[in-house]
N, C-alpha and C positions, 0 to 999 in steps of 0.2 A: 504493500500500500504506500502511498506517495505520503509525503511529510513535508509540512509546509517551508521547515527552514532548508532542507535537503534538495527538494524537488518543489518550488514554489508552484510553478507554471503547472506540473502534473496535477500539483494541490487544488490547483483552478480548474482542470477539467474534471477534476472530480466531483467539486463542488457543484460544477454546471451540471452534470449528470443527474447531480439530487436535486437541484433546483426543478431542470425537466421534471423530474419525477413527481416532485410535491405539486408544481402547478399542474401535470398535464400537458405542459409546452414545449414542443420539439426547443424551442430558440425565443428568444427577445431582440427586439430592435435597439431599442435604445434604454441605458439606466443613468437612473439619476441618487448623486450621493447629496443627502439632506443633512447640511451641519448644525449648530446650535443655532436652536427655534425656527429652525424650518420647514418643523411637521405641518404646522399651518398650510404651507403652501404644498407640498404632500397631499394634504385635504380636501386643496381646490379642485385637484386630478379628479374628482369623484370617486366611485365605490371599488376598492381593487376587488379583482376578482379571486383572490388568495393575499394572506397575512400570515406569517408565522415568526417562531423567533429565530434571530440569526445563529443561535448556535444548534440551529437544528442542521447547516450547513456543514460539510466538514471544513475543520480550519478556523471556523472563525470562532475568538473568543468572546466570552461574557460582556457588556459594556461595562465600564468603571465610573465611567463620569454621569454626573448629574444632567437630568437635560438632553443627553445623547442616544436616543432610543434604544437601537436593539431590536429593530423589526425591518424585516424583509416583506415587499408588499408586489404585486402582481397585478397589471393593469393590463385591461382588451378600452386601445383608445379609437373612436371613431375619425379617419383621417380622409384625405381627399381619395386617397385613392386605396382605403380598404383599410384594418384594422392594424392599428400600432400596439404590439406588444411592450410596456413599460414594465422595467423594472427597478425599484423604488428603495433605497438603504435610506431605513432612517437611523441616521447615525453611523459613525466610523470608528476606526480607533488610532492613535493619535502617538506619534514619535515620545511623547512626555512620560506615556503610560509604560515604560522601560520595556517593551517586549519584542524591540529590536523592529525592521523598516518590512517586514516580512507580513505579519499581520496587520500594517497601514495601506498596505496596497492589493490585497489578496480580493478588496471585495471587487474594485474595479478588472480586477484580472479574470475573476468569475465573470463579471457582466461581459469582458470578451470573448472569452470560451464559450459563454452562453449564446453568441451572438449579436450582440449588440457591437453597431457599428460607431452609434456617437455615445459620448459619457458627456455627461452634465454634473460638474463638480458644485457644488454650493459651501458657501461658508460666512462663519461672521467673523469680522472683522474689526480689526484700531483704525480711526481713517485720518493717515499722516498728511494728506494734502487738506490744508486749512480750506479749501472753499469744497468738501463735503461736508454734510449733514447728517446727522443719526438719522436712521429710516431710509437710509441711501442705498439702492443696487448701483453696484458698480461693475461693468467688465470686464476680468481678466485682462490684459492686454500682451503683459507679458510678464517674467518673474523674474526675482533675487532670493537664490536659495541659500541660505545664512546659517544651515545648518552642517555643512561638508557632508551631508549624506544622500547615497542615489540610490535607489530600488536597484540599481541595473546591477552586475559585476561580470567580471573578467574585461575581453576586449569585446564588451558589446558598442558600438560608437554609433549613437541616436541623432542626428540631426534635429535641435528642436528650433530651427530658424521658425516656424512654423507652425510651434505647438499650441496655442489658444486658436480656434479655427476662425478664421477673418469671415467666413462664409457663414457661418452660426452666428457668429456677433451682428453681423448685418443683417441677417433675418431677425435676432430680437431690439434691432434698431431700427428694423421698420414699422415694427408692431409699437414702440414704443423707442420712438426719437430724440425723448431727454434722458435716456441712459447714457451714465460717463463712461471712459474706458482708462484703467489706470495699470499702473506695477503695481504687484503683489508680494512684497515682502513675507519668505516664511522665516517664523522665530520658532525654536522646540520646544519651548514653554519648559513647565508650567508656568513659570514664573512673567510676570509681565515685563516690559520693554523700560528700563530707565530712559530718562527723559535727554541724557543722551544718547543713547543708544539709538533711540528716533528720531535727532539732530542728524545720525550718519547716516541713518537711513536716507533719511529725505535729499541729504548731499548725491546720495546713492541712484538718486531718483525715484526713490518708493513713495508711492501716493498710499498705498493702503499693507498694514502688517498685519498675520494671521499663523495661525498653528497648525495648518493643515494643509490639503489639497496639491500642493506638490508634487510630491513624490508619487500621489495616485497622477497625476498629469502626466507625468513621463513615462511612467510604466503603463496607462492607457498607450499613449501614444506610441510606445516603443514596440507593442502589439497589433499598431494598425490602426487602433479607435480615432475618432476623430473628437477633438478634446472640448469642451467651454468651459469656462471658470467665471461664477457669479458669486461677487463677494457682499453683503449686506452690512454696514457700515454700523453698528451699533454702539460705537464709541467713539470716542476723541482719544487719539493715541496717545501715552504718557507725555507730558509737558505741555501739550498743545491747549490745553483750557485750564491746569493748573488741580485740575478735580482727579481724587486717586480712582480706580478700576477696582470695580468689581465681576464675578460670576455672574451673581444673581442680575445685575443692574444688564449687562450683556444679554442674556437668557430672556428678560423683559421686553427690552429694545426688539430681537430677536425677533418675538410673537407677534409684536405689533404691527413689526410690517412685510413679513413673511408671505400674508396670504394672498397681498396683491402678486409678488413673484408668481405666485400658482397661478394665478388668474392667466400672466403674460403666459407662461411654459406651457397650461395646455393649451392656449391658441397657436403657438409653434412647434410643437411637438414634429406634428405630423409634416410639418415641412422640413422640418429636421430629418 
């Protein structure tokens, strides 16, 4: 049997085997990974047609974090030209959580074994560029990984000129035009950003810093998937308003503007 720090990739098609199994579905088209308070927008999807919990997959573990669900969900979406298979991770697991870059990326690599051609990364966010607003979607544009760690190893060499899909960002910039597009600074947390630390960022040219989606971006991408990153601005990054960080305050923000996200994603799904 495959093992996820041994044979990651094998670990993914395994998983995708059970996923078939649990739903019924030879394959899915597209998945989408839902980061802190983004069930809401999960919600807007309407009624999946399967729910269970993620460690009913092989590989994945328990969630830890507050807030970060732990449910795997299965959507039949009506699209222009026939039904969109969605599949739905609420919640991920996260570089902080010590258990090595192996189970941060395992769920994305199921939704490509399983079939799915685009991944839809979501996350919440510190937003370093002074003219965001809490309650902000912002898009990926492109990243600064601040952690020195890659999902990839040996001489795998990924060309990521190209990794946030210019072609996704325009379809959810025509549905909705005042979306920004910024850098995505990832930090490994847990600990928050000193108020230097997002002085260099911003030198860096990071608009927005976060603890996730990374690593799932390039190992989507390094299988083929075609990538989006949508980060939800739920804070003022350390020093920028002079007010400390919280969880809870995050996790709030989160909820409150989560649901219109859903609203925009399933009117684009299907063009996706």
């Amino acid at each position: 049997m495959s093992d996820l720090y041994s044979d990651p990739v094998g670990m993914a098609v395994t998983a995708a085997a059970e996923l078939a199994r649990l739903t019924g579905k030879e394959k899915h088209d597209v998945a989408l990974v839902m980061g802190s308070g983004w069930i809401s927008a999960a919600d807007a999807l309407g009624t999946p047609t399967h729910e269970f919990s993620i460690t009913d997959l092989p590989g994945f573990p328990a969630p830890t974090v507050a807030g970060h669900g732990g449910k795997v969900r299965s959507y039949d979406l009506q699209g222009i030209n026939g039904t969109i298979r969605a599949l739905v991770f609420l919640g991920r697991t996260h570089l902080y959580e010590g258990k090595g870059v192996e189970p941060v990326v395992h769920g994305v690599r199921t939704a490509v074994k399983a079939g799915c051609k685009a991944v839809v990364l979501t996350n919440a966010c510190g937003g370093i560029n002074r003219d965001y607003i809490v309650g902000q979607p912002v898009l990926i544009r492109d990243h600064l990984s601040l952690t020195g760690i890659s999902p990839l190893i040996g001489a795998d060499f990924v060309d990521l000129t190209d990794l946030y899909s210019k072609r996704i960002r325009a379809l959810l910039k025509s549905e909705d035009p005042s979306l920004a597009e910024g850098v995505y600074a990832h930090w490994r947390g847990p600990s928050y950003e000193t108020p230097a630390e997002i002085s260099m960022m911003r030198i860096m040219g990071a608009d927005l810093v976060g603890m996730s989606t990374v690593p799932e971006a390039v190992a989507a991408h390094a299988l083929g998937a075609e990538v989006v990153g949508i980060s939800l601005v739920t804070n003022a990054a350390a020093g920028v308003t002079g007010e400390k960080l919280s969880h809870e305050e995050v996790m709030a923000a989160g909820k409150a503007a989560a649901g219109k996200m859903g609203e925009l994603l399933s009117k684009v799904l299907h063009k996706i």
